[in-house]
C-alpha positions as CSV (number, residue, x, y, z in Angstrom):
1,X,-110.2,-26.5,-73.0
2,X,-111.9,-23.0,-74.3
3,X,-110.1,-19.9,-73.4
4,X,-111.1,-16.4,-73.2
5,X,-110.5,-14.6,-76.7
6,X,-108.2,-15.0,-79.3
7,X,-107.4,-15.7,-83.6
8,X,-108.5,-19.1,-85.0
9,X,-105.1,-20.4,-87.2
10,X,-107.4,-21.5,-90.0
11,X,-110.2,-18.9,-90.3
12,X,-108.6,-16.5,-89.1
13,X,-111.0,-14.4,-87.3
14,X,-110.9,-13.3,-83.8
15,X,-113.2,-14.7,-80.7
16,X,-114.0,-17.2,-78.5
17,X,-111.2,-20.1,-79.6
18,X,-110.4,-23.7,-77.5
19,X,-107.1,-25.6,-78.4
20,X,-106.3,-27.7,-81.0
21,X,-104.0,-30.7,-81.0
22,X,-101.3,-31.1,-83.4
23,X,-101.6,-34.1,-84.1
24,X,-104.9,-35.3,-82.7
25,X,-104.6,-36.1,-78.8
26,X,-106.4,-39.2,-79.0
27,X,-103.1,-41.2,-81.0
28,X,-101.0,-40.5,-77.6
29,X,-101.6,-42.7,-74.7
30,X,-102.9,-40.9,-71.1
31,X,-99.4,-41.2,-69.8
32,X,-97.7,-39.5,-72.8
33,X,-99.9,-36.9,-72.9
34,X,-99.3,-36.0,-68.8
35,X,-95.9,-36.4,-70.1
36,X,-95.8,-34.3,-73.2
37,X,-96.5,-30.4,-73.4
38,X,-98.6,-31.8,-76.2
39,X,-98.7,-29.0,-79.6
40,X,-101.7,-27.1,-79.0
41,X,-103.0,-24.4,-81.7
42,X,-105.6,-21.8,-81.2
43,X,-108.8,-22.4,-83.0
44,X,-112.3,-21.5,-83.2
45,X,-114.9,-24.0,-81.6
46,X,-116.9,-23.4,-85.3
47,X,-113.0,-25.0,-87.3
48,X,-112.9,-27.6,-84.2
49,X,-115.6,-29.3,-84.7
50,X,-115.4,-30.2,-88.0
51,X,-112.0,-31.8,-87.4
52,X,-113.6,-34.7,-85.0
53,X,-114.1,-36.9,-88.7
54,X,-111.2,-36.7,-89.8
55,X,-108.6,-37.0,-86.5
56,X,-111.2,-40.3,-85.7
57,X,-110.0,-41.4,-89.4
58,X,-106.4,-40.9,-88.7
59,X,-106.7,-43.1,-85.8
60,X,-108.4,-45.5,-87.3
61,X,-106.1,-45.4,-89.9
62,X,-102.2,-45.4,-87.9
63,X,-103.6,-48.0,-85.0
64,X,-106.0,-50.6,-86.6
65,X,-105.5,-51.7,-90.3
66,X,-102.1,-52.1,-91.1
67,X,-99.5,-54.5,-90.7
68,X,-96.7,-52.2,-89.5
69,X,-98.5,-51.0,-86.2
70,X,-100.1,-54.4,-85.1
71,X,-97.7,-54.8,-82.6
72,X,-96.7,-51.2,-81.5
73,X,-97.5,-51.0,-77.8
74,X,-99.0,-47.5,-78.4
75,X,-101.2,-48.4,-81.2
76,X,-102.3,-51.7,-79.4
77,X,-103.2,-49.7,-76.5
78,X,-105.2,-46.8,-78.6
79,X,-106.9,-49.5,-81.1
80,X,-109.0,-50.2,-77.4
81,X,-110.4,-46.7,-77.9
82,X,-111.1,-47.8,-81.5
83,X,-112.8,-50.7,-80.3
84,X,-115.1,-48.5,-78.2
85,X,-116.0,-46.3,-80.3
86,X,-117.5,-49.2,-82.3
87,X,-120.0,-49.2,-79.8
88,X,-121.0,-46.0,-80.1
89,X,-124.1,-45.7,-81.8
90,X,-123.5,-42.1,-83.3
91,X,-120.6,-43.2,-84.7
92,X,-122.5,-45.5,-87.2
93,X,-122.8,-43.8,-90.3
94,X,-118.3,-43.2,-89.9
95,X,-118.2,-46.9,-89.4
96,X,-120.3,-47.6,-92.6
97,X,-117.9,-45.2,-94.5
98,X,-115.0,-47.0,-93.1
99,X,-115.9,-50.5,-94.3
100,X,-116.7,-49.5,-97.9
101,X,-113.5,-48.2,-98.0
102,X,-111.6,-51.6,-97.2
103,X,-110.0,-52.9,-100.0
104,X,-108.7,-57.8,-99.6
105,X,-104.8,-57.6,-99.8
106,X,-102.6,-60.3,-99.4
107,X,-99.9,-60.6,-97.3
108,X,-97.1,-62.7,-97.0
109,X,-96.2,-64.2,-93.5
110,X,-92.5,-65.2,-91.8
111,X,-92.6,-68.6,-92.6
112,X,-94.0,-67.9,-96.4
113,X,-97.5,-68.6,-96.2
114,X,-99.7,-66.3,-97.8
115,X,-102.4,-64.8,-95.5
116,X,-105.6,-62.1,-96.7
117,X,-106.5,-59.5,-95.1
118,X,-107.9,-56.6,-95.3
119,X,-106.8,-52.8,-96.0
120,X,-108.3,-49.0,-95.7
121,X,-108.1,-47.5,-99.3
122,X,-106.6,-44.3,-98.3
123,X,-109.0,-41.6,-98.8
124,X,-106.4,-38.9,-100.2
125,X,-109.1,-36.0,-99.9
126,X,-109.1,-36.7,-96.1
127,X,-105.9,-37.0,-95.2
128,X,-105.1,-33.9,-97.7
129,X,-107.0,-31.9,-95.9
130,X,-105.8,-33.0,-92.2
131,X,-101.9,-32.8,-93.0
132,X,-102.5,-29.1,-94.5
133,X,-103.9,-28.2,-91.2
134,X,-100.8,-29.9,-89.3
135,X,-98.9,-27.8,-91.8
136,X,-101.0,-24.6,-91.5
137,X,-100.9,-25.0,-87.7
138,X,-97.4,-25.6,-87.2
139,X,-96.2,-22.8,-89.6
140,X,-98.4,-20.6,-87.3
141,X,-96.4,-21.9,-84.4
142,X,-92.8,-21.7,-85.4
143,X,-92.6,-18.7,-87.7
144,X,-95.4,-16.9,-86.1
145,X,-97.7,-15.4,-88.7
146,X,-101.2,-16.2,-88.4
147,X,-101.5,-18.7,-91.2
148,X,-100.6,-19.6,-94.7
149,X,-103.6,-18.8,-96.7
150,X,-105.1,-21.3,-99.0
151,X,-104.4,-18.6,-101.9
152,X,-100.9,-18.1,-101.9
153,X,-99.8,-21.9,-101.8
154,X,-100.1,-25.4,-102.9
155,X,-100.3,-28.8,-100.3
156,X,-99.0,-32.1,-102.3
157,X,-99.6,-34.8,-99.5
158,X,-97.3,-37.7,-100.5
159,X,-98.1,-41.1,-98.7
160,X,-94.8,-43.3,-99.7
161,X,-97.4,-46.9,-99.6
162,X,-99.2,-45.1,-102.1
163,X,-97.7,-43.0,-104.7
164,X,-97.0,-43.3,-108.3
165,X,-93.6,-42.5,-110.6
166,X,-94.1,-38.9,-110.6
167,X,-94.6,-38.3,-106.9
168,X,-91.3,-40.7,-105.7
169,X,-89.6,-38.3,-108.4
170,X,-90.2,-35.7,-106.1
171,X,-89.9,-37.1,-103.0
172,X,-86.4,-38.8,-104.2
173,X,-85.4,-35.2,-105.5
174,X,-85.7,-33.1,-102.2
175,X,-85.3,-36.0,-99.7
176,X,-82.0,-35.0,-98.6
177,X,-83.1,-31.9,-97.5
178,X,-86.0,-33.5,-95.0
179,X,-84.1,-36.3,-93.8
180,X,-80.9,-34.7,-92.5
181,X,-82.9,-32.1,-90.1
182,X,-83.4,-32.9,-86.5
183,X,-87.1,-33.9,-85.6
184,X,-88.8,-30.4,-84.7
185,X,-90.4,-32.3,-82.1
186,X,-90.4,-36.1,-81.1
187,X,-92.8,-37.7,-78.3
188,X,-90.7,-40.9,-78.1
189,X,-91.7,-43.3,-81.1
190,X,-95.2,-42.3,-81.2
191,X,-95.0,-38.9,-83.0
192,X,-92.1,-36.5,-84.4
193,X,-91.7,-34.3,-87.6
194,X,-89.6,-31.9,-89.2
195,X,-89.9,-28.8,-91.1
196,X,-87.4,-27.2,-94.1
197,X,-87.8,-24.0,-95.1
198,X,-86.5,-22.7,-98.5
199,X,-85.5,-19.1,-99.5
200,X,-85.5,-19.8,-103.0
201,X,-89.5,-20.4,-103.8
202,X,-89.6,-20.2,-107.6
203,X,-87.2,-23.1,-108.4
204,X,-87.6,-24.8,-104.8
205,X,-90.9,-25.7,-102.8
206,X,-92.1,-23.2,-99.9
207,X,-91.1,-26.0,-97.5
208,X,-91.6,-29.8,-97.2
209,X,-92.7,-31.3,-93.7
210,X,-91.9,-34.9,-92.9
211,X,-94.3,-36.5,-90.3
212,X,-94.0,-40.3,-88.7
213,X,-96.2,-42.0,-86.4
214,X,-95.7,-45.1,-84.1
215,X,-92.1,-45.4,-85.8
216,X,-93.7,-46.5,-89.0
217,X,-96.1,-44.8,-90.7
218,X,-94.3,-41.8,-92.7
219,X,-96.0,-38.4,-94.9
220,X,-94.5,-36.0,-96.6
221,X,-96.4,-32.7,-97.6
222,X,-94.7,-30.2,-99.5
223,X,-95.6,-27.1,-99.7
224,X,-95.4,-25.1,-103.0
225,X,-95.8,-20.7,-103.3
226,X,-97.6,-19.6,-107.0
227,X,-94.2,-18.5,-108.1
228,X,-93.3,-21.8,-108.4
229,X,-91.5,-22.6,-111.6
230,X,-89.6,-25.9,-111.3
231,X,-90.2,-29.2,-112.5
232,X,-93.6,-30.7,-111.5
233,X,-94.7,-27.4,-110.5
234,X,-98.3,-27.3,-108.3
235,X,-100.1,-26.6,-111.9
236,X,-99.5,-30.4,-112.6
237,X,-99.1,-32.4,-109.3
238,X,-102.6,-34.0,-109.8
239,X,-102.3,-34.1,-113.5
């Protein structure tokens, strides 16, 4: 829905601006999101648009290709939109993308036998990039300044099905601090995350953010200021 004027949380500059959804719209079902005052973000029609790729690839991903959501009401009733937009014809080149980036796994059933499947290698420039906009967004809307510029921090996405030594080091070392807040916000089981903020930003991160979908699918993205001095600092997160 476009409004009248206003200042785009990611460019920053001031005109005609619509509403982005944090998250995307499309994971909720229709009757969540009548029931929901769903988190909306001013931004620039020029910023939305180039969000549609990557909030399609987040559904894709939470509703459709892994084994924890396959029988979540929610993500059974959303992977019909999934479906559909099979059959759209402009969505062929996104579809092409998709199944290059399926990986055979195998995976063990109840009663032991072992079944293959198949698996979306997790494209972590993607899903970088969408989660620091959730984060960028959100700031906007709880502390209230216009954004966090690119400049001033570091994003470390941490996916926990995914990550090596280094990043469960520090996802084990400021766990406790994420875990024991309230959810900021929680739509019954099919969204909620939380926020810490740290005063301290040259031995601590800026903040960490802790977001779970469908009661299964959980990401961590910390947030690190340039004064950062501690261990595993953002000069050697993607060393």
């Amino acid at each position: 829905m476009s409004k009248s004027r206003g200042t785009c949380f990611i460019c920053g500059t001031y005109g005609k601006i619509t509403d982005d959804h944090i998250p995307p719209r499309k994971l909720y079902p229709i009757d969540i999101q009548n029931r929901y005052n769903l988190i909306t973000i001013y931004c620039c029609e020029s910023c939305h648009k180039q969000f549609s790729k990557d909030d399609k690839y987040l559904k894709t991903l939470l509703t459709s290709l892994t084994d924890e959501t396959v029988d979540h009401p929610v993500a059974i009733e959303r992977r019909e939109s999934v479906k559909r937009d099979l059959e759209d014809p402009k969505s062929r080149k996104f579809w092409a993308e998709i199944a290059r980036s399926m990986v055979p796994v195998w995976r063990q059933s109840q009663g032991g036998i072992w079944i293959r499947r198949c698996r979306l290698n997790l494209n972590h420039d993607k899903l970088s990039a969408l989660f620091s906009r959730f984060v960028r967004g959100l700031f906007y809307r709880e502390q209230g300044y216009k954004k966090i510029m690119e400049s001033d921090v570091h994003f470390a996405l941490i996916v926990p099905d995914d990550y090596g030594s280094k990043e469960k080091g520090i996802i084990y070392q400021n766990l406790g601090y994420i875990s024991s807040a309230p959810p900021t916000v929680k739509h019954d089981d099919v969204f909620e995350y939380r926020s810490q903020y740290f005063q301290d930003t040259v031995t601590l991160p800026h903040s960490i953010w802790h977001f779970r979908f469908y009661d299964a699918h959980d990401f961590f993205m910390i947030v690190y200021a340039n004064e950062y001095k501690g261990p595993d600092g953002p000069q050697n997160l993607n060393s």
